[in-house]
C-alpha positions in Angstrom: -173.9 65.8 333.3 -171.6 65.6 330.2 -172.3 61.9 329.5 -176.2 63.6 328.9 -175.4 66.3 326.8 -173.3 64.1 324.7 -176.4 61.7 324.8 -178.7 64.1 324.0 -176.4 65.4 321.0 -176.6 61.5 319.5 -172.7 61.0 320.2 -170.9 58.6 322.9 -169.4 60.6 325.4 -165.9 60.5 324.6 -165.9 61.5 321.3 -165.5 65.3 322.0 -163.7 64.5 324.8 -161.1 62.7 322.4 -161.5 66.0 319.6 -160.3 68.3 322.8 -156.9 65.9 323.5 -156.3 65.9 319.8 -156.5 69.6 319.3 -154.3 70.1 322.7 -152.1 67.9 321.2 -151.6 70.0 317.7 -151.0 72.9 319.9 -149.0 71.8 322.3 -146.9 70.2 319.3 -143.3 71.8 320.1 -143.5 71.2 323.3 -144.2 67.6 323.0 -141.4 67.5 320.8 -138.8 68.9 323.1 -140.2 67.0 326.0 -139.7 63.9 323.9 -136.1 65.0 322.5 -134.8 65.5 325.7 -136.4 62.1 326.7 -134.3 60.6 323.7 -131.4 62.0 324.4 -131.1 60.4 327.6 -132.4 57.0 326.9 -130.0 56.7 324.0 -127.2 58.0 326.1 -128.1 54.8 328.5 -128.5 52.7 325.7 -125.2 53.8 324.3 -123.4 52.8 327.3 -125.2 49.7 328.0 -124.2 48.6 324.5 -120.2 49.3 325.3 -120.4 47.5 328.5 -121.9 44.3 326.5 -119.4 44.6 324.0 -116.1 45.3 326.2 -117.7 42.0 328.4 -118.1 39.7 325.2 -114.4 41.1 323.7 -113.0 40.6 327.8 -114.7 37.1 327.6 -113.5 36.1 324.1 -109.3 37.3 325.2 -110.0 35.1 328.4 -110.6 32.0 326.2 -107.7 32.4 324.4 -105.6 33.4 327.7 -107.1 29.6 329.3 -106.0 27.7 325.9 -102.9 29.9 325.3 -102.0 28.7 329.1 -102.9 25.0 328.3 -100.7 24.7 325.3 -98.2 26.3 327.3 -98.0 23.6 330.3 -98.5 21.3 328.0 -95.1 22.1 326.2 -93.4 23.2 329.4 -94.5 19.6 330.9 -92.8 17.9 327.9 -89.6 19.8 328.7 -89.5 20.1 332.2 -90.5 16.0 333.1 -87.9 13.3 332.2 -90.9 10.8 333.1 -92.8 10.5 329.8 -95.6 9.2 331.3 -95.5 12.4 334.0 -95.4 14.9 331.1 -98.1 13.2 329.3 -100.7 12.7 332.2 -100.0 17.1 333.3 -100.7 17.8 329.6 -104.2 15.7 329.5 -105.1 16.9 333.2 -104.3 20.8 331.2 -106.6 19.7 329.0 -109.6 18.6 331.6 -109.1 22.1 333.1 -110.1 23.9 330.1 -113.0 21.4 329.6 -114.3 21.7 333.3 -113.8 25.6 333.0 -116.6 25.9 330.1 -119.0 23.4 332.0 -118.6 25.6 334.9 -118.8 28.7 333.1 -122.2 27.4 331.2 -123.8 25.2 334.8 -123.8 22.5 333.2 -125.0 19.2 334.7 -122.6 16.3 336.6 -123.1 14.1 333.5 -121.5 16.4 331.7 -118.5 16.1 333.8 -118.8 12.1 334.0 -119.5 11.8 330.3 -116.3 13.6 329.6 -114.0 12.8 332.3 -115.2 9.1 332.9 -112.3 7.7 330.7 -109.8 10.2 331.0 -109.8 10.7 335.5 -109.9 7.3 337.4 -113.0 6.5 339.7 -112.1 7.7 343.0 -110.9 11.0 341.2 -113.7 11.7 339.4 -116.1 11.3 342.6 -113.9 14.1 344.2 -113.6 16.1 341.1 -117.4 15.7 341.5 -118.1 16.1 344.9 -115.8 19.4 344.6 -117.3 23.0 345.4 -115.2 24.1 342.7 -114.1 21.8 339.7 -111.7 23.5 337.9 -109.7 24.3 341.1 -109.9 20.7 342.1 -108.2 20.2 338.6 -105.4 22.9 339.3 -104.7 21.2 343.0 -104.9 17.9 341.3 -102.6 19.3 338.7 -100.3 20.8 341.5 -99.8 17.4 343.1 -98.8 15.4 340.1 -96.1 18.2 339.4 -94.9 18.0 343.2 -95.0 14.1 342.9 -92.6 13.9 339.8 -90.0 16.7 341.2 -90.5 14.4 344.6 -90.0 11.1 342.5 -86.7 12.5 341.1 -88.2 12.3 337.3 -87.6 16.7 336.5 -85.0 17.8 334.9 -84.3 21.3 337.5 -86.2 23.2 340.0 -86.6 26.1 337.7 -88.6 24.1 335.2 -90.6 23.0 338.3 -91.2 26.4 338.9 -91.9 27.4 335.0 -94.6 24.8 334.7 -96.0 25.4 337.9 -96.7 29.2 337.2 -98.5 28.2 334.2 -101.0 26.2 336.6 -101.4 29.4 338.5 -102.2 31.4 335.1 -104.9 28.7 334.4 -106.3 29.5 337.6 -106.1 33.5 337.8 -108.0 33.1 333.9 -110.4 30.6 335.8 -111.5 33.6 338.4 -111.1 36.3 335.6 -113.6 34.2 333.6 -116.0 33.2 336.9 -116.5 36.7 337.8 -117.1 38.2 334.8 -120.4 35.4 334.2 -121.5 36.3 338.1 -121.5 39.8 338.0 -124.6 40.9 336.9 -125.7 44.7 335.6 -126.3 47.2 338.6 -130.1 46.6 339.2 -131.0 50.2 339.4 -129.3 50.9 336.2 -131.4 48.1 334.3 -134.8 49.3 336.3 -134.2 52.9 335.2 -133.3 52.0 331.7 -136.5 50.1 331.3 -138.6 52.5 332.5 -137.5 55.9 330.5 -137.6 53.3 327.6 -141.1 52.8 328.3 -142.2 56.2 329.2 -140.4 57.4 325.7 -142.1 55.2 323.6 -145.5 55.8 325.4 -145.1 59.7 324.8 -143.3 59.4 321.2 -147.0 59.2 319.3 -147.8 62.6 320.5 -145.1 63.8 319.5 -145.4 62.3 316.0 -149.1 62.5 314.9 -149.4 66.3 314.1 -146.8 65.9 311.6 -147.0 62.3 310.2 -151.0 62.1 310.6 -151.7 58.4 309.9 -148.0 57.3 309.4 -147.2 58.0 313.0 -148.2 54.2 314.0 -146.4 52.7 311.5 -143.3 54.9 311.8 -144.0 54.8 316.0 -143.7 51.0 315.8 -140.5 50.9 314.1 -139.1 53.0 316.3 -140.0 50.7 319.5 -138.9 47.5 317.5 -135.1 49.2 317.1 -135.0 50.2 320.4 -136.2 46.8 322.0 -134.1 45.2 320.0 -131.1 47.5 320.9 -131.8 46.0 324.6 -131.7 43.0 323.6 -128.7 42.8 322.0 -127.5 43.9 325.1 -128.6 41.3 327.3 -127.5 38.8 324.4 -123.6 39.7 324.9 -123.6 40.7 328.1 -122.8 37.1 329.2 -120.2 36.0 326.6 -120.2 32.2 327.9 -124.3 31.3 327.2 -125.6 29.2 324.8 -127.1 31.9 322.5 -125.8 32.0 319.1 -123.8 35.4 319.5 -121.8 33.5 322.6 -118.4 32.4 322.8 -118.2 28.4 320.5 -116.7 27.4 323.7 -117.5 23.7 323.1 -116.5 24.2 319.1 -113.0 25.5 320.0 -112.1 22.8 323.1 -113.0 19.9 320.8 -110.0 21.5 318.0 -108.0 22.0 321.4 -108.7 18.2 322.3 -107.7 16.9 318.8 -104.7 19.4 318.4 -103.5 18.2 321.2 -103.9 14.5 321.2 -101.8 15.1 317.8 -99.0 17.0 319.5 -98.9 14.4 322.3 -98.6 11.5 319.9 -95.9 13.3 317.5 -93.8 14.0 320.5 -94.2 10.4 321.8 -93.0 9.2 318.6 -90.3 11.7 318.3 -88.8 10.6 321.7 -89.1 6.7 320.7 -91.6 6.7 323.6 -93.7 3.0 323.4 -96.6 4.7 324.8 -99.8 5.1 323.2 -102.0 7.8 323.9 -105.1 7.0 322.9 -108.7 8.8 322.5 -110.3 10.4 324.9 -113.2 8.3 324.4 -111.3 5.3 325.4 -110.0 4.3 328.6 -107.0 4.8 329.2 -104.0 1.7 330.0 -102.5 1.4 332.7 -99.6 3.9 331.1 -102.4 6.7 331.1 -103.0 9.0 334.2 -101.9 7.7 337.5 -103.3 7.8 340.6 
């Protein structure tokens, strides 16, 4: 019946109905605006805290890279003091090193030949299979670590027990930072918190134009889609951080900052060889390593 009045008037049939919405909408003006405040209010409350979770789990990720390499230098230097075995003190240093290398490809899922490409000249064959065939890499490298340390006190080539003891608690550092830093990637966002946000961020942009046209007229679109491009944005700055150990550009360098660890401490190995009058050659990791390298 409308559609052949509006006929009969020479206009489509939703052009008055479209004139009625607009002049509801100019009346009901205020309380489009306090519907959409309140909408606001919580949706940037959300967004708010969403923001300080990302941020406290990218800072939280960022002091758990420097725990792991403050741990490795540690054992490293503990090693040197602790074995009377040069070659003992070198190969727990290097096998310090592989931890902190097999804790960011595990962090980051990355492929086995990323493991064989790095480890292929610094772990002999039948270790690397196992490191490889491992449910857990970095732990395999803390057990293997373990071992050597246990083999060298057995072998008579420490200095004291207590030394033993030092060096071995570092081990046990590298692996509580190992779990700090696993479960901080795994645990996700609550699901309900992330569905909710979503929507209200939806339903408040979809209702923000009403709100807007009776007072900016013709600048509420441009103005409107400003608006939705900050607050998308906001969201995903907050999925960005959220996991500090990605591969975005805001994530933790962790491959940046293990290759200075590598070469820092390839130099600190070789200056304290030559220090001691040691003949023993530690070469690059890219090499193979002599018969003097890591044992089996």
């Amino acid at each position: 019946m409308h559609c052949r009045h509006y006929a009969s008037c020479g206009q489509p049939w939703f052009v008055e109905e479209m004139a009625h919405m607009a002049q509801y909408i100019m009346e009901s003006h205020d309380v489009m605006q306090t519907c959409t405040g309140f909408l606001a209010t919580a949706l940037f409350m959300t967004l708010s805290f969403r923001m300080n979770r990302a941020a406290s789990r990218w800072w939280k990720g960022r002091e758990l890279c420097a725990d792991l390499l403050s741990n490795a230098r540690s054992l490293s230097q503990e090693a040197k003091l602790c074995c009377s075995d040069k070659a003992y003190a070198t190969e727990i240093s290097l096998l310090g090193y592989a931890f902190v290398r097999a804790a960011e490809f595990h962090v980051r899922l990355e492929p086995n030949e990323r493991f064989v490409e790095a480890f292929e000249n610094l772990l002999r064959k039948p270790i690397l299979e196992d490191l490889l065939r491992a449910p857990h890499r970095p732990y395999f490298l803390t057990q293997r670590l373990t071992l050597r340390l246990a083999d060298a006190y057995d072998a008579g080539h420490t200095k004291n027990v207590r030394l033993v003891v030092a060096v071995q608690s570092y081990i046990n550092n590298l692996s509580k930072t190992m779990e700090s830093m696993e479960m901080l990637r795994s645990t996700p966002e609550p699901w309900g918190y992330q569905k909710h946000n979503a929507l209200l961020m939806q339903l408040w942009l979809a209702i923000l134009p009403m709100a807007l046209t009776p007072t900016l007229l013709w600048a509420s679109p441009v103005l409107g889609a400003a608006i939705g491009y900050s607050v998308y944005k906001l969201e995903d700055v907050a999925v960005e951080v959220c996991n500090p150990f990605g591969m975005d550009n805001s994530d933790i360098s962790l491959c940046i900052i293990n290759d200075r660890f590598q070469q820092e401490l390839l130099a600190a190995l070789q200056t304290w060889l030559q220090h001691r009058s040691c003949d023993a050659v530690i070469p690059q990791l890219s090499e193979p390593f002599s018969s003097g390298g890591l044992r089996d």
